[in-house]
C-alpha positions in Angstrom: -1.8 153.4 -60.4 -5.3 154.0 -62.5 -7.6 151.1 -62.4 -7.2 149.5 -65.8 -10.8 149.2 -67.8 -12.2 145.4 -67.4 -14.0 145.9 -70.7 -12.3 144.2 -73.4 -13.3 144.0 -76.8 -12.9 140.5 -77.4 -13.1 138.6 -81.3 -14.4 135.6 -82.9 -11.8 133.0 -84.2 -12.1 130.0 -86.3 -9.0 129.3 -87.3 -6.8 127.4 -85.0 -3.2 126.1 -84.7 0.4 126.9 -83.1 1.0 129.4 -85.9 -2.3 131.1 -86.5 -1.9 132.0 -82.7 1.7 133.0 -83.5 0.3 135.6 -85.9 -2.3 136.2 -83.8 0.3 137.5 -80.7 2.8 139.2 -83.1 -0.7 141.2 -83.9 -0.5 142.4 -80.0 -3.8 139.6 -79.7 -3.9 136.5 -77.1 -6.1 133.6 -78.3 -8.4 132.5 -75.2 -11.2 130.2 -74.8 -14.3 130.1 -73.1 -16.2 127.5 -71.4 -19.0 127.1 -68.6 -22.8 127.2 -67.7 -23.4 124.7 -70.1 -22.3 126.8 -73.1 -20.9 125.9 -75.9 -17.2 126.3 -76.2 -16.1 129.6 -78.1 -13.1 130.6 -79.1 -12.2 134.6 -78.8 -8.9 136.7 -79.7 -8.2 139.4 -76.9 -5.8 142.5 -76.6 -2.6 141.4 -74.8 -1.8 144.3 -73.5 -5.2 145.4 -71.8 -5.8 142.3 -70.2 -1.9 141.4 -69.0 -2.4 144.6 -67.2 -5.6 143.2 -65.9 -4.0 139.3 -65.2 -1.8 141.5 -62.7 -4.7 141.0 -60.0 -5.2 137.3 -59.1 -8.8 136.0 -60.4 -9.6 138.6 -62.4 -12.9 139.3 -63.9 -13.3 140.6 -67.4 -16.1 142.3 -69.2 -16.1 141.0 -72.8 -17.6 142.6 -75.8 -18.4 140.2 -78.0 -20.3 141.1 -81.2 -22.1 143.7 -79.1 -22.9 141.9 -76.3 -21.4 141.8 -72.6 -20.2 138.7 -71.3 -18.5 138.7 -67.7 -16.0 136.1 -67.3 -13.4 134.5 -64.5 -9.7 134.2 -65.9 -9.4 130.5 -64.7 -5.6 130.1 -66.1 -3.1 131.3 -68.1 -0.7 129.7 -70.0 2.8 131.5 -70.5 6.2 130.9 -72.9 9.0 129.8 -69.7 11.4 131.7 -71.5 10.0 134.7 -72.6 7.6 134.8 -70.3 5.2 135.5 -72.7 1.6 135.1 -72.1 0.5 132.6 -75.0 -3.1 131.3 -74.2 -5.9 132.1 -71.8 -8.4 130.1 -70.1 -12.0 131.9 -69.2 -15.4 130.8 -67.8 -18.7 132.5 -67.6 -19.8 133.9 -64.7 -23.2 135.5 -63.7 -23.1 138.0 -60.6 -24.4 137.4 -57.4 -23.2 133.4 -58.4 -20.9 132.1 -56.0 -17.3 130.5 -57.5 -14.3 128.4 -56.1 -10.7 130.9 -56.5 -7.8 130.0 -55.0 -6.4 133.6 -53.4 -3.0 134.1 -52.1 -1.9 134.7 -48.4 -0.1 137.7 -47.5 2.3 137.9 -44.4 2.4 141.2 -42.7 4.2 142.7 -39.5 7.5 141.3 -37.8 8.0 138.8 -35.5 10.3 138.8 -32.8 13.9 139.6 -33.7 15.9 135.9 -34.2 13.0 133.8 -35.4 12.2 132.2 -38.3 8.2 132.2 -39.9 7.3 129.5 -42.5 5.1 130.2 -44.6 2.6 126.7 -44.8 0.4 127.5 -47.6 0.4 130.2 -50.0 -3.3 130.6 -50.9 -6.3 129.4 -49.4 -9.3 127.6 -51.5 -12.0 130.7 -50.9 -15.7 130.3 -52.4 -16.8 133.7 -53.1 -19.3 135.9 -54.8 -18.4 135.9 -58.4 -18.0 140.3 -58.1 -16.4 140.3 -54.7 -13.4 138.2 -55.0 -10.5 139.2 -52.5 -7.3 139.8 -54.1 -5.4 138.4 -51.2 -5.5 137.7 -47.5 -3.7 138.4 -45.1 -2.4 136.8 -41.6 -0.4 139.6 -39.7 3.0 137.8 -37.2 3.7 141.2 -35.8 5.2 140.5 -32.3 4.8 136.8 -32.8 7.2 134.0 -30.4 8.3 131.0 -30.9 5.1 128.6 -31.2 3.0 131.3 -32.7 0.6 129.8 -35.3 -2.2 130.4 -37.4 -5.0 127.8 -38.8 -7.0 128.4 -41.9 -9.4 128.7 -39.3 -8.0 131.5 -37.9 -7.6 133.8 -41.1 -9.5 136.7 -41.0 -11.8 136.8 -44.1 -13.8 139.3 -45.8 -17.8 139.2 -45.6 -19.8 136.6 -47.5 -16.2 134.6 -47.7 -16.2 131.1 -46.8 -13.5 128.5 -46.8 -13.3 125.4 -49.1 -12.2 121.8 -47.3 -10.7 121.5 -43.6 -9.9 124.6 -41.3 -7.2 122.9 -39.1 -4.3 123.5 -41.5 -1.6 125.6 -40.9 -1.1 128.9 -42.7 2.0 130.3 -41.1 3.6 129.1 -38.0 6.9 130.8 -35.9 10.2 129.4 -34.3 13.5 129.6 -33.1 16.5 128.0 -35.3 17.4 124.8 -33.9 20.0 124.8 -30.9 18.9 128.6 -30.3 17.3 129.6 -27.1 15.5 133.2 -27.5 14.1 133.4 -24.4 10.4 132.7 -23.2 8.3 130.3 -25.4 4.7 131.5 -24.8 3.6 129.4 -22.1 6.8 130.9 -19.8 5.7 134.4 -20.9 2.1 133.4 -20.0 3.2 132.2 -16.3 5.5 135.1 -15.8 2.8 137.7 -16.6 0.6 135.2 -14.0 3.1 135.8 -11.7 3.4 139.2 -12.0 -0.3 139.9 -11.6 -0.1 137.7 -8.1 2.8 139.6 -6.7 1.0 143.1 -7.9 -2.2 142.0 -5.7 -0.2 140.7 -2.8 1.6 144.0 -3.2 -1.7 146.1 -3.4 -2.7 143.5 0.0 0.1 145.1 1.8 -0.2 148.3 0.9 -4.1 148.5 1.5 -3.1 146.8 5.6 -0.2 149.2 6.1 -2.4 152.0 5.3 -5.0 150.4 7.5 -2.6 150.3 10.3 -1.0 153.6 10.3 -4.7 154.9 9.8 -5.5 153.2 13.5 -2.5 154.4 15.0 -3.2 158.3 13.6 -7.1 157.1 15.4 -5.1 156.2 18.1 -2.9 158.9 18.9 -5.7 161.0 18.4 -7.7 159.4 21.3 -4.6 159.4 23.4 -4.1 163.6 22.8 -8.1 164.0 23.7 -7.7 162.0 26.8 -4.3 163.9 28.3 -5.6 167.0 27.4 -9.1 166.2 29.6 -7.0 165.0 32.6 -5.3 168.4 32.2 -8.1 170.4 32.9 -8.8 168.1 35.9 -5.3 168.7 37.6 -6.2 172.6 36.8 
């Protein structure tokens, strides 16, 4: 899918009310605010269908043109009709790049864990401070393979460069198990002293093998010395 242009031509309003901003949507416009840096509150109209295509991407950042000038801004929330679905009212803030902001970015789940088990999904997004240009659209915690007692902390969560992570790190993100009552095989800390195990009886195995060789080594040696000798006591008797 083509990227869809952040630059959205953005216009003054100074009338308010529920059915100025009626007309102002059956007009294909959505009526929007913004607020931040110390600013002024202004009140802008903007193309609904430009930036619901843009609101598709969590925190998205827009370019505004306002009366010939560029003003970069964070969508911060977005108000929509529960019925129709339709978006009525939008929430901005200024931004400046290279400024760092608070978002709140969804997790994705990828891979499969082990057939039978159930994952739970703890949280949904993680509270992310960011650089006001480089905000993730998502991250993402992959289960593939994952047991029973497979977790992942916030902590844990792989995130990209000059990402940091707002409040406690200890929480759980996604976590696996087995439906109660059902037994599907090792939990980790069996598979973990199996595969000890296994390793032992491989080294012991290699010990073996290493003294059998030795031995049959020393008997070849052996056997050798014995053929030299009865072929010198030979020569003697001749």
């Amino acid at each position: 899918m083509a990227e869809v242009d952040n630059k959205v031509p953005a216009a003054v309003r100074t009338e308010f009310g529920k059915g100025f901003a009626r007309r102002l949507r059956a007009a294909g416009q959505i009526p929007a605010v913004i607020y931040g840096h110390g600013s002024d509150t202004r009140h802008v109209s903007v193309p609904a269908h430009q930036v619901s295509l843009l609101l598709r991407k969590k925190n998205a950042v827009l370019d505004l043109q306002i009366e010939g000038k560029s003003q970069l801004v964070l969508v911060k929330d977005v108000q929509k009709d529960p019925v129709h679905m339709i978006i009525e009212h939008i929430d901005l803030v200024e931004i400046i790049k290279g400024e760092q902001v608070t978002v709140e970015v969804p997790v994705h789940v990828t891979g499969n864990a082990l057939s039978g088990t159930i994952v739970e999904l703890d949280v949904k997004t993680l509270h992310l401070q960011a650089e006001a240009m480089h905000i993730p659209e998502f991250v993402e915690v992959s289960i593939e393979g994952a047991r029973p007692g497979f977790k992942v902390q916030v902590g844990d969560v792989k995130l990209p460069s000059g990402v940091t992570v707002i409040g406690e790190t200890d929480g759980l993100v996604v976590h696996v198990h087995a439906p109660r009552g059902v037994d599907l095989g090792e939990s980790e800390e069996e598979l973990a002293a199996e595969l000890a195990e296994e390793a032992a009886h491989a080294e012991h195995k290699e010990e073996l093998h290493q003294a059998q060789h030795d031995a049959e080594k020393a008997a070849a040696e052996a056997d050798a010395e014995l053929s030299g000798a009865v072929a010198e006591a030979e020569k003697v008797v001749e």
